[in-house]
N, C-alpha and C positions, 0 to 999 in steps of 0.2 A: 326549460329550466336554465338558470342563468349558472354561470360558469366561472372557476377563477381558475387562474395560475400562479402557483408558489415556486417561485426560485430560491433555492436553500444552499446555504453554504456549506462544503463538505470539510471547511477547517475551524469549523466549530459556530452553528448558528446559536442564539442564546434561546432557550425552551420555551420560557413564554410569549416572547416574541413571536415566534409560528406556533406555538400549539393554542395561543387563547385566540385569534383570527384565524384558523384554520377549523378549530371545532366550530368556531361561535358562525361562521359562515357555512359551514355542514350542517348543522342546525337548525338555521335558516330555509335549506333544502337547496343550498349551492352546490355545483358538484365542483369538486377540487382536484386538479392536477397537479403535481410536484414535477419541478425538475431542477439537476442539479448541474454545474458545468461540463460535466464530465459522463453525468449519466451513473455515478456510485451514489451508493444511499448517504446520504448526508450525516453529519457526525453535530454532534448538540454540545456546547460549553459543556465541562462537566463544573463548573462552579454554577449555571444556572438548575443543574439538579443536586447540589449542593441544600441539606437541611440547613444547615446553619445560616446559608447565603439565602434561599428564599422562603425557608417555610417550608415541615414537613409535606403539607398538601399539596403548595404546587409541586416540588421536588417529585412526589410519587405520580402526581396527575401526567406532569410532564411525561417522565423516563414510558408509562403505562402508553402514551399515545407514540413518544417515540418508537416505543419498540414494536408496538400493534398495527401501527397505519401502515395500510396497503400501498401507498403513496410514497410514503418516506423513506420504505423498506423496497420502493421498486421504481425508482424515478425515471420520468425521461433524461434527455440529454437537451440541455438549450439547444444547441445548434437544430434540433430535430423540431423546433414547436415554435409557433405564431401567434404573436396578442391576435392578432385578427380573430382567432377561433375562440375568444375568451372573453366576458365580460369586462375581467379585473385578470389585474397580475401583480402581485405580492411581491414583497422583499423584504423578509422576514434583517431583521437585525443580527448582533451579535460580532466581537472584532474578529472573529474569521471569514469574515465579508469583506474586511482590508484585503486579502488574500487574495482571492477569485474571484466572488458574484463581483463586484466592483471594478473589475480588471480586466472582467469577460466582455470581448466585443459583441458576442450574440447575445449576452443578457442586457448590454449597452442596447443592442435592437430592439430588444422587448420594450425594455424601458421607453424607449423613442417612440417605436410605434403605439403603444398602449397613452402615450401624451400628446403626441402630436398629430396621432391620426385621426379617422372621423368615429372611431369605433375604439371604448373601452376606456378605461380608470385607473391607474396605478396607486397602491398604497406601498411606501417606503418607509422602514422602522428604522428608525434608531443608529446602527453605523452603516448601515446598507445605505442612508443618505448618501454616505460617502460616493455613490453612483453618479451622481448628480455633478461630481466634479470634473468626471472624465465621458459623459455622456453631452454627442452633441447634433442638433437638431440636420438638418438636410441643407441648408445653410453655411452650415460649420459654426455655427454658432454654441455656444453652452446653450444646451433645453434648459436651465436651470436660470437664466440672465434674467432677471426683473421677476420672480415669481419668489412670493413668500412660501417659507419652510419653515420649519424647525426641523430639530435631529441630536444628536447627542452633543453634550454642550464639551467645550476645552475644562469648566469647572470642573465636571465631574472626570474628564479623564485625568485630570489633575490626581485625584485619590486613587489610580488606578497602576498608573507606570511610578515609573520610577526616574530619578535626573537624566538618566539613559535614555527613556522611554521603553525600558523593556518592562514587561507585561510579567504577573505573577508565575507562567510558566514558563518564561524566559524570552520567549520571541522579544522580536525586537517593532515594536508598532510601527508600520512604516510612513504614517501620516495623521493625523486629526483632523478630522470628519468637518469639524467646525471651521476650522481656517480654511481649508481648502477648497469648499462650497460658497462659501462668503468669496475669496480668490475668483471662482468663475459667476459672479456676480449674482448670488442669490440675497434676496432681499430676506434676513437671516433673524429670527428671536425663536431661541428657546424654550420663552416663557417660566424663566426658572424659580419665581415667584409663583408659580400656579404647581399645584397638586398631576395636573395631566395637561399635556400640549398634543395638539393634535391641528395642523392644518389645512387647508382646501385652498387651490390655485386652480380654478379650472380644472382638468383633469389627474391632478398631481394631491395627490393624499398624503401629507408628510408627520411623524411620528417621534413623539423625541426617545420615547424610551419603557422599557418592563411595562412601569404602573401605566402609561397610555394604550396601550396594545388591545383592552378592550372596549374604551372610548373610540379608538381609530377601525377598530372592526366595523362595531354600528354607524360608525360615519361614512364608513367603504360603501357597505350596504344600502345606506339611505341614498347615494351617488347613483348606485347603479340600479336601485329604484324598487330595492327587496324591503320585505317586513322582517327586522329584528326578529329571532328568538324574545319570546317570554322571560323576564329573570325567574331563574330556582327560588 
């Protein structure tokens, strides 16, 4: 049975970022691990289970799998777990990935070894990109130098902060995703004329945002050489 790993942010991962690649590879017959920097159950945007913000169904789908998965509700701890033992390893999105997942030297390992080793796939959503800025290969090199991405663009965080750059609930962002990947040399499009961005570099699966999350699932999948789920 082929295997994945989600690392989830405990300061707020965005819902359907991990829950529509987390189901849609459970589905498939993957089995899924969670883990989170810390080893606490992870905490989800409450603007992604916001009706207003996405749509009564996902809001309910979400918060249902938030609260029910065995996984999310009982994570490991990075430091305790190895891409080696995993197909794929996730990075689910959401700007509380500014925070930790991105900050985290052992989730920086995951990342490393799940791209640069001989074994395994990594898919990156959305501000979890932001990994990619301070992750670097055995080298010392950025793993991110010459490999096309996308991720969440400056545009859209543009409608998001404020002249501050403080965030609806006040924090204050402490960097954008988009410059700072382009900065350690990723060869960087959005794709912000396209409806879903979703790209492939060799082992690196990169994700720009919400609406791609279940394009970038089946693409995870096809990588690591499963059969898609059926659509409902």
């Amino acid at each position: 049975m082929a295997s994945a790993l989600f690392v989830v942010s405990e300061h707020g991962y965005w819902g359907e970022e991990c829950v529509e690649p987390l189901t849609t590879l459970e589905a498939a017959g993957v089995d899924v691990t969670v883990a989170t920097p810390s080893g606490d159950p992870p905490t989800v945007d409450e603007r992604s289970v916001d009706p207003d913000e996405v749509g009564e169904e996902t809001a309910a789908h979400v918060r249902e799998v938030h609260e029910t998965h065995p996984g999310l509700n009982d994570p490991e701890s990075v430091a305790t777990v190895t891409a080696d033992d995993y197909d794929a390893v996730v990075f689910p999105g959401g700007h509380g990935t500014e925070w930790d997942v991105n900050q985290d030297r052992h989730a920086r390992r995951l990342l490393r070894e799940a791209v640069a080793g001989d074994h395994g796939t990594a898919l990156v959503v959305c501000h979890a990109v932001g990994i990619l800025a301070f992750t670097r290969d055995e080298s010392g090199d950025f793993l991110v130098e010459g490999r096309s991405v996308t991720g969440f663009p400056n545009e859209w965080e543009e409608g998001i902060v404020d002249d501050h750059d403080l965030m609806p609930d006040g924090r204050k962002l402490p960097y954008w995703v988009e410059d700072e990947v382009k900065a350690a040399g990723a060869d960087w499009d959005a794709e912000l004329d396209a409806d879903t961005s979703v790209t492939v570099d060799g082992d690196l699966v990169t994700a720009r945002g919400p609406p791609s999350s279940a394009e970038a699932a089946r693409t995870l999948l096809a990588e690591i050489g499963v059969k898609a789920p059926a659509d409902d």
